[in-house]
C-alpha positions as a Markdown table, in Angstrom:
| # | Residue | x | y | z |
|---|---|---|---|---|
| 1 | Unk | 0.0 | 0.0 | 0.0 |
| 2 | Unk | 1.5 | 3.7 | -1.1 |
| 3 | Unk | 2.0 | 6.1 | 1.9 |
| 4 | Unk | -0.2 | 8.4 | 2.1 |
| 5 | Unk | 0.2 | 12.3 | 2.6 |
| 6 | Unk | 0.0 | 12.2 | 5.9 |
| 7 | Unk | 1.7 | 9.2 | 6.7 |
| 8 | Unk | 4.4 | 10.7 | 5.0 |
| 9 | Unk | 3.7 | 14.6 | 6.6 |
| 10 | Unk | 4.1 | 12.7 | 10.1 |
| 11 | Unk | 7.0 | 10.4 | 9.4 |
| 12 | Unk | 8.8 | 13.9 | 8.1 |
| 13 | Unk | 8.1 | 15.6 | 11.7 |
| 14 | Unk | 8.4 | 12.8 | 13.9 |
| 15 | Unk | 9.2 | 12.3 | 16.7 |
| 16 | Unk | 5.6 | 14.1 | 17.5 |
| 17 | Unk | 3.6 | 14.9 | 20.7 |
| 18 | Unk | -0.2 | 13.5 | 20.5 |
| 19 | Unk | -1.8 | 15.4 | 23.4 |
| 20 | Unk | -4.6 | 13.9 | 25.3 |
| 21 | Unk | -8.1 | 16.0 | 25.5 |
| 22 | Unk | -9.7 | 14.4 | 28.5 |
| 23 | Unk | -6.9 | 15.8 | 30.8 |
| 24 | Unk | -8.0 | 19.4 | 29.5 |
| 25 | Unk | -10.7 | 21.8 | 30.9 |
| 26 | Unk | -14.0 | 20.1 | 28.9 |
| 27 | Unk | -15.6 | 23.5 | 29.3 |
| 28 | Unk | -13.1 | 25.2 | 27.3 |
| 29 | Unk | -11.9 | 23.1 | 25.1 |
| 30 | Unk | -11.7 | 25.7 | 21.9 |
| 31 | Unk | -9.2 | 27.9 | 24.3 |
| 32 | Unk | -7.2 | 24.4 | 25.1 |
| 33 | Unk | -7.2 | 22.9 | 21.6 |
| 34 | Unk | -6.0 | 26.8 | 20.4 |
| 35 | Unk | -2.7 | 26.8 | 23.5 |
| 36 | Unk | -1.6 | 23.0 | 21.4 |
| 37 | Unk | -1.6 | 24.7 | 18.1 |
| 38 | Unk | -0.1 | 28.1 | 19.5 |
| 39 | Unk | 2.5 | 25.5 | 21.4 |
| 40 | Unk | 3.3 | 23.5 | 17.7 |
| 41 | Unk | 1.4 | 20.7 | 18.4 |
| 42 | Unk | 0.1 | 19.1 | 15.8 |
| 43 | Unk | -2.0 | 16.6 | 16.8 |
| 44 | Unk | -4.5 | 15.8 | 19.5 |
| 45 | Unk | -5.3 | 12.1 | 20.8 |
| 46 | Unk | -8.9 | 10.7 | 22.3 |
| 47 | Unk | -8.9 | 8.0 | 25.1 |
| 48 | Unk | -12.2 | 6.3 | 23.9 |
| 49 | Unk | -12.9 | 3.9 | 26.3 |
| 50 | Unk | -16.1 | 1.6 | 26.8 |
| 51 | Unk | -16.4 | 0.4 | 30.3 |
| 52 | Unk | -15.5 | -3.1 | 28.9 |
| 53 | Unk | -12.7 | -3.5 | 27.6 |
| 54 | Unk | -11.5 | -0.4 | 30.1 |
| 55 | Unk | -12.5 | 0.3 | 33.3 |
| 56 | Unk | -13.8 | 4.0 | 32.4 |
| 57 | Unk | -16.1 | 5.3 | 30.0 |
| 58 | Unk | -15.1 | 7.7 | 28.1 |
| 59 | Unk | -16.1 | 10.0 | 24.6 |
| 60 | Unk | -17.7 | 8.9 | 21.3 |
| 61 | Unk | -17.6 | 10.0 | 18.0 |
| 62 | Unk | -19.8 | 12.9 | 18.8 |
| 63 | Unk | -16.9 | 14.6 | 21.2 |
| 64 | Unk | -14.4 | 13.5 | 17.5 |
| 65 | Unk | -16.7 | 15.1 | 15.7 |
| 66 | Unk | -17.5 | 18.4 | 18.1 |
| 67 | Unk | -13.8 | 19.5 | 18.5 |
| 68 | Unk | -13.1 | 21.8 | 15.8 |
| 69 | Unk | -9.2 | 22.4 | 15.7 |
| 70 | Unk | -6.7 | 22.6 | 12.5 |
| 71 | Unk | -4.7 | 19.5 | 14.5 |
| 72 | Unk | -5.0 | 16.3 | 13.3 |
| 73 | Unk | -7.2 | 14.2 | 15.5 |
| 74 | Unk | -6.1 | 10.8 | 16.8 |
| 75 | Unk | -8.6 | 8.3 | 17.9 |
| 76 | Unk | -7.1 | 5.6 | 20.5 |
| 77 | Unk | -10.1 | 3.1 | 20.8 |
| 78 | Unk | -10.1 | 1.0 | 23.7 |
| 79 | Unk | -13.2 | -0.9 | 23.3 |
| 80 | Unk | -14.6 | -4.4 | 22.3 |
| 81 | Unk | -15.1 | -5.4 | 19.1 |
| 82 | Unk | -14.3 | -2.1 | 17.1 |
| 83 | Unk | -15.2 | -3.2 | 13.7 |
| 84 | Unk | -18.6 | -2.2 | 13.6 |
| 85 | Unk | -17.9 | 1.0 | 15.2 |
| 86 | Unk | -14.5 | 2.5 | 13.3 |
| 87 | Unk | -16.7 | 3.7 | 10.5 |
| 88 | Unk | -18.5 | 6.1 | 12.7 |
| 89 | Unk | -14.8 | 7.4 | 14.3 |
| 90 | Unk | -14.0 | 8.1 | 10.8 |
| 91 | Unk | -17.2 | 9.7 | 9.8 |
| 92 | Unk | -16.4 | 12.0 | 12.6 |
| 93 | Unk | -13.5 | 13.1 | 11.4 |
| 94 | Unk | -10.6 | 11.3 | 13.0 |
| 95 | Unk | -7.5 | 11.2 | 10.9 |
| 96 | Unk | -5.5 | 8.4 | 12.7 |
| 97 | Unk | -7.6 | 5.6 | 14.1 |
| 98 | Unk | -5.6 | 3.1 | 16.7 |
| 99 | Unk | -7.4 | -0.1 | 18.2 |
| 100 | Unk | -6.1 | -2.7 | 20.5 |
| 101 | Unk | -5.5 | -6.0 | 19.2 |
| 102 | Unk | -6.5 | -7.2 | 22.6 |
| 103 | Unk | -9.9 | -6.3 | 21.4 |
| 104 | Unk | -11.7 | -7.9 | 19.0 |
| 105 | Unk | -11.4 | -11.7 | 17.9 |
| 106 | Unk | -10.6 | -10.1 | 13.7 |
| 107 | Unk | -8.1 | -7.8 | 13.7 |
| 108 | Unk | -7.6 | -8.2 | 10.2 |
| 109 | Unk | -11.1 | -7.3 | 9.4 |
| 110 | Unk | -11.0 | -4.1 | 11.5 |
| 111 | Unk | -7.5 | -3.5 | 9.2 |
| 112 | Unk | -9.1 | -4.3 | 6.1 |
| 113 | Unk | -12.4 | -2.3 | 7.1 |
| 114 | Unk | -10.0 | 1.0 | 7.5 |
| 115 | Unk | -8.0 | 0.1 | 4.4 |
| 116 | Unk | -11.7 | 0.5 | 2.3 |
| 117 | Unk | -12.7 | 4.2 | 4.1 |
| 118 | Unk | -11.6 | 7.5 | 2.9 |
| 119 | Unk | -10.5 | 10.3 | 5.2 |
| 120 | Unk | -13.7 | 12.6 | 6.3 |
| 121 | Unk | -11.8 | 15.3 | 6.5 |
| 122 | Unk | -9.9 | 15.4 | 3.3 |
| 123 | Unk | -10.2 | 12.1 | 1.1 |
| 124 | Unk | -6.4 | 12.8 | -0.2 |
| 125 | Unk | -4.8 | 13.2 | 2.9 |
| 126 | Unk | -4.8 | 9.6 | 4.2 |
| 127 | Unk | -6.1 | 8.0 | 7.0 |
| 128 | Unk | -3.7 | 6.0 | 9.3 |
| 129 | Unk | -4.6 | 2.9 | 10.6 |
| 130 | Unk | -2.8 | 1.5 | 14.5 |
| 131 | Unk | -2.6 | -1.8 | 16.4 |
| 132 | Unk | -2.0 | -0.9 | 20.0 |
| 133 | Unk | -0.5 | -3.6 | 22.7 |
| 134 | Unk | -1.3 | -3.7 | 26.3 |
| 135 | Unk | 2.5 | -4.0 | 28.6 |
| 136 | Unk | 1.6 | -7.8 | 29.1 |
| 137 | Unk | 0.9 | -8.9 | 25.1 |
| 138 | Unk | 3.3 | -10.5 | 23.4 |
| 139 | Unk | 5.0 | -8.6 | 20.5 |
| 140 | Unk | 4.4 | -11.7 | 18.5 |
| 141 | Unk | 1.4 | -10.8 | 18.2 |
| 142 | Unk | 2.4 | -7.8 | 15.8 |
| 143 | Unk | 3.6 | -10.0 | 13.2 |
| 144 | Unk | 0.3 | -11.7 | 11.4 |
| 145 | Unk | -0.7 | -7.9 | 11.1 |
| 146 | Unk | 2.2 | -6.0 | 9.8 |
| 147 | Unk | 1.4 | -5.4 | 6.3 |
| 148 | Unk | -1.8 | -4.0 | 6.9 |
| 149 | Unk | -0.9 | -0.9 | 9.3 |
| 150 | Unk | 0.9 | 2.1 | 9.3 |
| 151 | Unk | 1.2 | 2.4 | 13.2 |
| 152 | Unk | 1.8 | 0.6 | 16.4 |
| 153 | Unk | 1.3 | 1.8 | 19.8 |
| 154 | Unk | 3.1 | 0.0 | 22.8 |
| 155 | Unk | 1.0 | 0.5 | 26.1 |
| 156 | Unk | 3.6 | 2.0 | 29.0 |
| 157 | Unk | 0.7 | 1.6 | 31.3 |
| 158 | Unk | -2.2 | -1.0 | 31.4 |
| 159 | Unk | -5.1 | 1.2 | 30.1 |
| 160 | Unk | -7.5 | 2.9 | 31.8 |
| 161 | Unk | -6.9 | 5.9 | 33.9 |
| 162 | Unk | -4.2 | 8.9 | 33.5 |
| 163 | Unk | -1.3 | 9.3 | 36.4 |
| 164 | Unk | 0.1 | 5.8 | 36.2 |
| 165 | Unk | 3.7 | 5.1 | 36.2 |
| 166 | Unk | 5.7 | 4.8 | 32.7 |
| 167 | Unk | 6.5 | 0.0 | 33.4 |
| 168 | Unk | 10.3 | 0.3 | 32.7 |
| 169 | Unk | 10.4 | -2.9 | 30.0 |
| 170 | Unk | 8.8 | -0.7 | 27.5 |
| 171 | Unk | 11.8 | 0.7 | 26.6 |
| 172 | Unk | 12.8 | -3.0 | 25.4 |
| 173 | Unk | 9.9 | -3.8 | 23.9 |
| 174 | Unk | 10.0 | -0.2 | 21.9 |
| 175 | Unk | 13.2 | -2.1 | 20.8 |
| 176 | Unk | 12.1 | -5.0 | 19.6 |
| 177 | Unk | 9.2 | -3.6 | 17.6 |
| 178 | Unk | 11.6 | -0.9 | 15.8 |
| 179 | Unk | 13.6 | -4.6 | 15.0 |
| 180 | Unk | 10.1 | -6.0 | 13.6 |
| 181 | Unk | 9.5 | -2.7 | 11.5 |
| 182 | Unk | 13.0 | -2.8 | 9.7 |
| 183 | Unk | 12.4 | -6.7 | 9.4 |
| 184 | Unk | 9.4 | -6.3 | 7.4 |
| 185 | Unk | 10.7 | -3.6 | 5.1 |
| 186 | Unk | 7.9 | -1.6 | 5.3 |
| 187 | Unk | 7.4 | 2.1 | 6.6 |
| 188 | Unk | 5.4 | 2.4 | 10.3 |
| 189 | Unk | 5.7 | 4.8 | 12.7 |
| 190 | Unk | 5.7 | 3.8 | 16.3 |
| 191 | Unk | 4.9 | 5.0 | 18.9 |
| 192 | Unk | 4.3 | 5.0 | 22.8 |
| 193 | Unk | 1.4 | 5.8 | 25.0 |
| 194 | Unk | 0.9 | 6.1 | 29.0 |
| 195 | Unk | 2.8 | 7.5 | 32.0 |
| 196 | Unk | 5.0 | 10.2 | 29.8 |
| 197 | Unk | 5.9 | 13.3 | 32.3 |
| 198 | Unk | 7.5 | 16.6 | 32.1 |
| 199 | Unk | 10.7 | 13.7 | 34.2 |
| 200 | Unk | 10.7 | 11.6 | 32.0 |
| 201 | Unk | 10.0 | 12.8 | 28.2 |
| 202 | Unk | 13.6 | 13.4 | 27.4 |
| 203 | Unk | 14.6 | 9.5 | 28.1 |
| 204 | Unk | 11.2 | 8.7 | 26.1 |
| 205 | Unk | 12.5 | 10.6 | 23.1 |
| 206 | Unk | 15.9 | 8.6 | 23.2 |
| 207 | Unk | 13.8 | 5.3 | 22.9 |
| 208 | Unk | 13.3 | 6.1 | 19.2 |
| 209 | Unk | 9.6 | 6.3 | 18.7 |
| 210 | Unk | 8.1 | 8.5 | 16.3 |
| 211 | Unk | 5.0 | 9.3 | 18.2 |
| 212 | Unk | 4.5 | 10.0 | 21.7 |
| 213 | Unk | 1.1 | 10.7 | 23.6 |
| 214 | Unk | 1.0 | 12.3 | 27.0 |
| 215 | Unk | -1.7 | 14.2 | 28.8 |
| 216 | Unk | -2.0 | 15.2 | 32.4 |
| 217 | Unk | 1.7 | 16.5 | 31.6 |
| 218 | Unk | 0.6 | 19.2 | 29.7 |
| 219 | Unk | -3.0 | 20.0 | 31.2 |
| 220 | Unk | -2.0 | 20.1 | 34.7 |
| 221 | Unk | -4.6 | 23.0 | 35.6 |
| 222 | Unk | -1.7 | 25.3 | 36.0 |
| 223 | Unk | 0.2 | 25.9 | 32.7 |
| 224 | Unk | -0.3 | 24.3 | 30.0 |
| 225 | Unk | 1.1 | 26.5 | 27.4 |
| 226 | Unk | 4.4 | 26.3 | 29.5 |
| 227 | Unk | 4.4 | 22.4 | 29.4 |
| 228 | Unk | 3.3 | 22.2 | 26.1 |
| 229 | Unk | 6.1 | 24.2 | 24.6 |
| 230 | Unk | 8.2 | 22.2 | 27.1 |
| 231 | Unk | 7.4 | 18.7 | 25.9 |
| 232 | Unk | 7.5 | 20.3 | 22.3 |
| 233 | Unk | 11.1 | 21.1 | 23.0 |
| 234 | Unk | 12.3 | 17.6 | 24.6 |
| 235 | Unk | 11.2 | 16.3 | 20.7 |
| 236 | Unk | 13.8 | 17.7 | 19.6 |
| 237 | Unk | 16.1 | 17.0 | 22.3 |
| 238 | Unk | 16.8 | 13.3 | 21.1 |
């Protein structure tokens, strides 16, 4: 499969910050969205979480589809059985969709489902299709799915709340996947979600991956222009 625009805008900038929107102030959300584009940010990631598959319940494709921002919006679905429900994520605008293999029983089908769908927000621009891992899955699992993806997410946290610890084997694991990518001779970003601080960023970025999502360390309820421009700055401080 050719890369796509934004596959290959993203793979140009990387490594990028994905900041989360359920750490900011939900009543404001147009001032916080406009404080990650004044900061550089270029994309902003939703937790969408069922109450199955995760403790919490989260946003829908409504809350996708309400945000209006210039960033790129980055769907992180942790919920059962996605394929009957990444269609509506997509409708809604998301440009990057991410679901855990963990999941659903057919992770090829939810691959092949997002292959077929055209980007709602622009039908050139791509839309980028993610596997995600939980710390416990074996990265074997990776490997039946490789040619159908353009991204993989390793879990640094076992999903479902924000202000858990970074597990320290991620940083081998992060390893071994960039192994599997160069294996495979294909082009996939990768990247690495859960328990990334203002403490900790800087080793993060020295991991390799191309993506990183964070949340609470940037909407702290105190400055989050300040840490945004902050964590922007450690991406470049590999």
């Amino acid at each position: 499969m050719a890369s796509s625009p934004l596959f290959d805008q993203l793979r140009r900038s990387a490594p990028l910050l994905t900041v989360g929107m359920l750490t900011a102030d939900l009543m404001s959300l147009g001032s916080d969205m406009a404080i990650l584009e004044a900061a550089g940010v270029s994309l902003v990631h939703f937790d969408v979480m069922d109450g199955c598959f995760c403790p919490m319940m989260t946003v829908g494709p409504p809350v996708v589809k309400a945000i209006k921002t210039r960033l790129y919006k980055d769907a992180h679905l942790m919920i059962l059985e996605p394929l009957d429900k990444v269609e509506s994520y997509v409708a809604a605008g998301a440009d990057l969709i991410t679901f855990h293999v963990e999941s659903c029983i057919h992770p090829h089908r939810v691959l092949q489902a997002l292959g077929k769908m055209k980007n709602a927000n622009d039908p050139e621009r791509g839309l980028l299709r993610g596997i995600a891992l939980n710390p416990g899955t074996p990265l074997e699992t990776i490997a039946p799915l490789i040619d159908d993806l353009e991204m993989i997410f390793l879990l640094a946290v076992n999903p479902g709340w924000g202000g858990q610890k970074f597990i320290p084997s991620t940083a081998a694991r992060l390893a071994k996947v960039r192994d599997m990518i160069g294996a495979s001779g294909r082009e996939i970003l990768l990247g690495v979600d859960g328990g990334i601080t203002r403490e900790n960023v800087e080793e993060v970025v020295r991991m390799g991956p191309d993506i990183i999502v964070t949340g609470s360390a940037v909407f702290d309820g105190k400055a989050p222009l300040d840490n945004a421009r902050f964590m922007m700055q450690a991406m470049k401080r590999k």
